[in-house]
N, CA, C and O of each residue as an XYZ file, in Angstrom:
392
protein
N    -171.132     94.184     92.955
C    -172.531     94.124     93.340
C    -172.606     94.039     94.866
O    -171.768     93.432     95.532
N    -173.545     94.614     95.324
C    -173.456     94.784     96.639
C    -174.214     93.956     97.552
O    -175.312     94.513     97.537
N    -174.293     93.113     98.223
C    -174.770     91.759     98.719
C    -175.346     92.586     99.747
O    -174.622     93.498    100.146
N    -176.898     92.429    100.450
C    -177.822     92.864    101.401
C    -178.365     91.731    101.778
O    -178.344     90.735    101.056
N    -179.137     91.769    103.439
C    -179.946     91.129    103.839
C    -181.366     91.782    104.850
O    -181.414     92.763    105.592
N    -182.299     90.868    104.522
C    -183.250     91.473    105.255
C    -183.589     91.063    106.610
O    -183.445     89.854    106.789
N    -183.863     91.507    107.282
C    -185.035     91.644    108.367
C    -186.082     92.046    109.282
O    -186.123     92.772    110.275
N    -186.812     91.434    108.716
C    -188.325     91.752    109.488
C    -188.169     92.112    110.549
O    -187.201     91.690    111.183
N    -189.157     93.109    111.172
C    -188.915     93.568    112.467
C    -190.532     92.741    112.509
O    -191.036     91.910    111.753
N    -190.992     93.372    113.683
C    -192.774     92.771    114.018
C    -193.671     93.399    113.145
O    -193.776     94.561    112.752
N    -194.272     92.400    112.937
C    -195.291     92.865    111.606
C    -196.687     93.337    112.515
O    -197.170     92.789    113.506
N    -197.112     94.501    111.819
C    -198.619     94.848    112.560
C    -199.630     94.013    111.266
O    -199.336     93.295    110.310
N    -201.297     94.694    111.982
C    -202.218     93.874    110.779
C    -202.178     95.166    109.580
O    -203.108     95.062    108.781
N    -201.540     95.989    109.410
C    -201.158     96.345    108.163
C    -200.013     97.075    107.091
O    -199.993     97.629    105.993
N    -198.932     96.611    108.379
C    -197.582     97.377    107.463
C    -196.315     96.637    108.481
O    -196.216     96.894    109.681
N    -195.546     95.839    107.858
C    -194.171     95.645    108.528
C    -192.679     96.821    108.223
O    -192.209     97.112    107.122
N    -192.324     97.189    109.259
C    -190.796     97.161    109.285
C    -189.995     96.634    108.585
O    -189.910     95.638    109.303
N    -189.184     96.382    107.640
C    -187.603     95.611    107.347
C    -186.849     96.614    107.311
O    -186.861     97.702    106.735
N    -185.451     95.496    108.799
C    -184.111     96.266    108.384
C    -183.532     96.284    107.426
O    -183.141     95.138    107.199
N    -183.129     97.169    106.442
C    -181.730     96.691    105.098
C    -180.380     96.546    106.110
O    -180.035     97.244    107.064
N    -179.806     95.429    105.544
C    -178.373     95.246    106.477
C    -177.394     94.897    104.768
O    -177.721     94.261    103.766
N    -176.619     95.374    104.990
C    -175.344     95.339    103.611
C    -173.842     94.752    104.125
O    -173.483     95.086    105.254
N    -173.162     94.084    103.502
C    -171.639     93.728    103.578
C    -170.547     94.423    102.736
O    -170.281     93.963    101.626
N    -169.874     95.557    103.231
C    -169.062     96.199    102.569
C    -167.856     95.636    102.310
O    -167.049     96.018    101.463
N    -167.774     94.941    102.874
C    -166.701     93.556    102.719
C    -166.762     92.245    102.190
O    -165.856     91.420    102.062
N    -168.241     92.157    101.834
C    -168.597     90.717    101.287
C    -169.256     90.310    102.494
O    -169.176     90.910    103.566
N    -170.122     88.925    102.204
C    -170.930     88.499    102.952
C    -169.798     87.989    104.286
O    -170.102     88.332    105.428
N    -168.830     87.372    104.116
C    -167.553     86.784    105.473
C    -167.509     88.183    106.342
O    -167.405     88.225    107.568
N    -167.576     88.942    105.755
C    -167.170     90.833    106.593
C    -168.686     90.815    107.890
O    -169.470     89.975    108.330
N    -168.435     92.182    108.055
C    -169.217     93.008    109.043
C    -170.543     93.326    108.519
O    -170.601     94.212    107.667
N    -171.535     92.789    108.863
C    -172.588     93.885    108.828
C    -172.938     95.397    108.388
O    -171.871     95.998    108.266
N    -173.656     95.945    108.203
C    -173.820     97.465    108.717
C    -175.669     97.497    107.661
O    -176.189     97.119    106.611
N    -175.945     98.226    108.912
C    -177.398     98.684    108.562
C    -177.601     99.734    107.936
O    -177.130    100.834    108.224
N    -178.342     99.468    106.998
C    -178.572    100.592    105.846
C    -179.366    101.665    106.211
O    -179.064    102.849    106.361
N    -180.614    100.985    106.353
C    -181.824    101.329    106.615
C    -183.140    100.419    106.973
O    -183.189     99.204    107.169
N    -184.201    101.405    106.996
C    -185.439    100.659    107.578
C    -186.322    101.029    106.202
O    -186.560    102.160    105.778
N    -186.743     99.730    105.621
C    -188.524    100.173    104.520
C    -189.657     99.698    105.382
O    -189.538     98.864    106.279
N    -190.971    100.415    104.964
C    -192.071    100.271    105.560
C    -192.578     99.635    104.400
O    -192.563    100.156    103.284
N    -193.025     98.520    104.657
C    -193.728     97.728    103.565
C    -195.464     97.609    104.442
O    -195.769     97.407    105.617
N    -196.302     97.853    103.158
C    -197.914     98.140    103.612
C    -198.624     97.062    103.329
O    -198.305     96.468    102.299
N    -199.583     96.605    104.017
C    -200.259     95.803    103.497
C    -201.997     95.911    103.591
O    -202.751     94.955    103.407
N    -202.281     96.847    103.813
C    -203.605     97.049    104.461
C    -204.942     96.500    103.907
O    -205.126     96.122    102.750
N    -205.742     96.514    104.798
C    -207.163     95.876    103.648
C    -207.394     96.318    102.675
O    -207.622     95.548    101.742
N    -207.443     97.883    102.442
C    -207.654     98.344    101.373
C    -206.721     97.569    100.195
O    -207.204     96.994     99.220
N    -205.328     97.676    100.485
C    -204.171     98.044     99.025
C    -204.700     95.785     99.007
O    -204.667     95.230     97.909
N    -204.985     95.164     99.937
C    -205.198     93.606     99.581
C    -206.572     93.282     98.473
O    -206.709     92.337     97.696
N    -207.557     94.533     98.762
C    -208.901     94.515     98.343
C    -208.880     95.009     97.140
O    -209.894     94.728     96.502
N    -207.843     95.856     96.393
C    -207.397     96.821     95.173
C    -206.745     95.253     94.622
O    -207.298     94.620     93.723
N    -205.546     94.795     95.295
C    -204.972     93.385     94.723
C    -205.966     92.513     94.364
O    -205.968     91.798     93.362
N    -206.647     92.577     95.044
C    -208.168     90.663     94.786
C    -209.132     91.272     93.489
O    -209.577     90.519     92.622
N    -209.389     92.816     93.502
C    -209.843     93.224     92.922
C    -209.790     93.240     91.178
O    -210.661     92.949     90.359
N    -208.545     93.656     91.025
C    -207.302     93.197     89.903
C    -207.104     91.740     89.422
O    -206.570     91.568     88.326
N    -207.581     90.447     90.324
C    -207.653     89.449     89.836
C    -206.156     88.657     90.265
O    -205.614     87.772     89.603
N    -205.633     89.281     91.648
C    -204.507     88.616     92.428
C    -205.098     87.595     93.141
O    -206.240     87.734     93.580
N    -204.204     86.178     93.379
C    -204.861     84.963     94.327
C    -203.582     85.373     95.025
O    -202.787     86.175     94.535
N    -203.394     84.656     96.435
C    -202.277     84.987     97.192
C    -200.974     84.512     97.144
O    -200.143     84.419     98.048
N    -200.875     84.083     95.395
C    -199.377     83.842     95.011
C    -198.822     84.925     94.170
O    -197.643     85.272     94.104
N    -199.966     85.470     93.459
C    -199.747     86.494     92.609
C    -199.495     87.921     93.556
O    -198.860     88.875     93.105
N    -200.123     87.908     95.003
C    -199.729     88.890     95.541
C    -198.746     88.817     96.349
O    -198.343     89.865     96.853
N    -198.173     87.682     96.646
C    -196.381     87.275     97.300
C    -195.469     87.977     96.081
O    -194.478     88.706     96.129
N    -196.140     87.506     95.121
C    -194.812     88.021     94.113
C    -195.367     89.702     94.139
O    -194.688     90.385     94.905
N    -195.988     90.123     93.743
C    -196.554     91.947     93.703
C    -195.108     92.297     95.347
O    -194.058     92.908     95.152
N    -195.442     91.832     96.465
C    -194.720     91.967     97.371
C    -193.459     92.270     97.344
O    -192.905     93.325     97.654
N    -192.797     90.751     96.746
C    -191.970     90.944     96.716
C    -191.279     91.782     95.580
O    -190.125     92.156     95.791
N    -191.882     92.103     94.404
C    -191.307     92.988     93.167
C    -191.493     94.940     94.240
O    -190.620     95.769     93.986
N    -192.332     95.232     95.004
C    -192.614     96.263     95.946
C    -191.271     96.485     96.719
O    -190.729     97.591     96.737
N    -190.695     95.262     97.432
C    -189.832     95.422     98.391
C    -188.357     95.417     97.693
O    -187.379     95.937     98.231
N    -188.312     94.626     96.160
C    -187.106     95.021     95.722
C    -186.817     96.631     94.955
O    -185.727     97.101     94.629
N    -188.039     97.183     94.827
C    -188.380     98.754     94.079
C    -187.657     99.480     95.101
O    -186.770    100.253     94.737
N    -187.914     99.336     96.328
C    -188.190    100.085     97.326
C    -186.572    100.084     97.813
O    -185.991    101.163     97.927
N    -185.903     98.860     98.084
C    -184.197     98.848     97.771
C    -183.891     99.815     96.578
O    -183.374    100.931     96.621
N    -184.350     99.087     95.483
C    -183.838    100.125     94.886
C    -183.672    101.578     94.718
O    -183.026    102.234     93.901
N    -184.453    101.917     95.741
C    -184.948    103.730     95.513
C    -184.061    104.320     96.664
O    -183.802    105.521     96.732
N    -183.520    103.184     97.758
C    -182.912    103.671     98.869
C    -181.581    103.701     98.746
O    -180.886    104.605     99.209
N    -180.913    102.176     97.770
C    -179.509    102.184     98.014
C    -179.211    101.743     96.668
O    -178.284    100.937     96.588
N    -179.964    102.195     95.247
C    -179.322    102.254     94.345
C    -179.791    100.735     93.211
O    -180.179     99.685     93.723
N    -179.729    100.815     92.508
C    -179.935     98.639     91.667
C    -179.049     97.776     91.661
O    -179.373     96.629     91.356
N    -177.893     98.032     91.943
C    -176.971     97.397     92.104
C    -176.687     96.337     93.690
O    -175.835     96.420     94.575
N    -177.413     95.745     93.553
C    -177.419     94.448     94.715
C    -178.414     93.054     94.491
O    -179.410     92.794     93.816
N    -177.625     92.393     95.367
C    -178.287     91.387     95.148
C    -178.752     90.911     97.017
O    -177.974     91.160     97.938
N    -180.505     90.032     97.299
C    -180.530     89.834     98.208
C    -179.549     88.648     98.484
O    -179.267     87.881     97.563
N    -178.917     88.448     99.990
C    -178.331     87.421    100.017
C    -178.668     86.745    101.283
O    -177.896     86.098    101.990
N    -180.167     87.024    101.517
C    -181.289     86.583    102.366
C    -182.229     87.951    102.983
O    -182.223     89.172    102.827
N    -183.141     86.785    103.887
C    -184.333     87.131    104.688
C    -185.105     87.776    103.766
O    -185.486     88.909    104.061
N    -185.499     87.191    102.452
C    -186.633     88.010    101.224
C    -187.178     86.943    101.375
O    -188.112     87.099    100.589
N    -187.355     85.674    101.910
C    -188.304     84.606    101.953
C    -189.063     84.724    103.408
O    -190.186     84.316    103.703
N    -188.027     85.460    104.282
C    -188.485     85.587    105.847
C    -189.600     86.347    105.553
O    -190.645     85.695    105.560
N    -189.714     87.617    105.276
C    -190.478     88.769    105.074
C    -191.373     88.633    103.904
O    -192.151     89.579    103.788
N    -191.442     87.979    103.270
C    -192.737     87.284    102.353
C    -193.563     86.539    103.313
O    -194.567     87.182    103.621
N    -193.476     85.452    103.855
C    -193.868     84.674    104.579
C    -194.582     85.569    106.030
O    -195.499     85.091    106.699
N    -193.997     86.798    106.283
C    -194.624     87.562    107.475
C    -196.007     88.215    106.682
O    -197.168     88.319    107.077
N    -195.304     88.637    105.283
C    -196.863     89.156    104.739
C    -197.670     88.200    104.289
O    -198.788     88.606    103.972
N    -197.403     86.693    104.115
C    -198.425     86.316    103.997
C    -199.570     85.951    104.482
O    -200.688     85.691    104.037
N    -198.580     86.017    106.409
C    -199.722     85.702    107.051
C    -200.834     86.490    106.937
O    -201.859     86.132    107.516
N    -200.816     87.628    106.212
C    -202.002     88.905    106.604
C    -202.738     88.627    104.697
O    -203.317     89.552    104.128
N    -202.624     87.836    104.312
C    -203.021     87.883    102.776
C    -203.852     86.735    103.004
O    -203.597     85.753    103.700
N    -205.251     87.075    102.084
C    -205.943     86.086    101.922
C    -205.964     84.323    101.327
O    -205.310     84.137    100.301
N    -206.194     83.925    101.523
C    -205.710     82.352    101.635
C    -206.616     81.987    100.052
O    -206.611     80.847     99.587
């Protein structure tokens, strides 16, 4: 299984950056960057969420089930996070209704 980590780059008011970073050696090894996902958050796709009957725990998790899809479509299902998926929740929440 392939151990990844995230990080947020700067979040705008409606879509962050995350780097994918992977250990081909295990987490003790080297780095290496996978890639970049664009994760969205805009008024609209928050106003479609509230709409649906999301409060802003139900849309942390929508988030985060989005950002593990989105791994998956880039580098396969086989991984596990082995951080920064709490960093990058916490950046979108600042932009989610309270």
């Amino acid at each position: 299984m392939r151990e990844i980590k995230l990080v947020p780059k700067i979040p705008f008011s409606n879509h962050m950056e995350v780097e994918l970073f992977d250990y081909p050696d295990g987490l003790s090894g080297e780095e290496r960057k996978r890639c970049d996902i664009d994760v969205d958050y805009t008024p609209e796709d928050i106003r479609n969420l509230k709409a649906a009957g999301m409060d802003c725990a139900a849309m942390k998790e929508y988030y985060r089930k989005e950002v593990l899809q989105m791994i998956r479509a880039m580098i396969g299902p086989d991984f596990e996070v082995a951080g920064g998926m709490e960093e990058v929740l916490s950046k979108i929440e600042e932009h989610l209704p309270v």
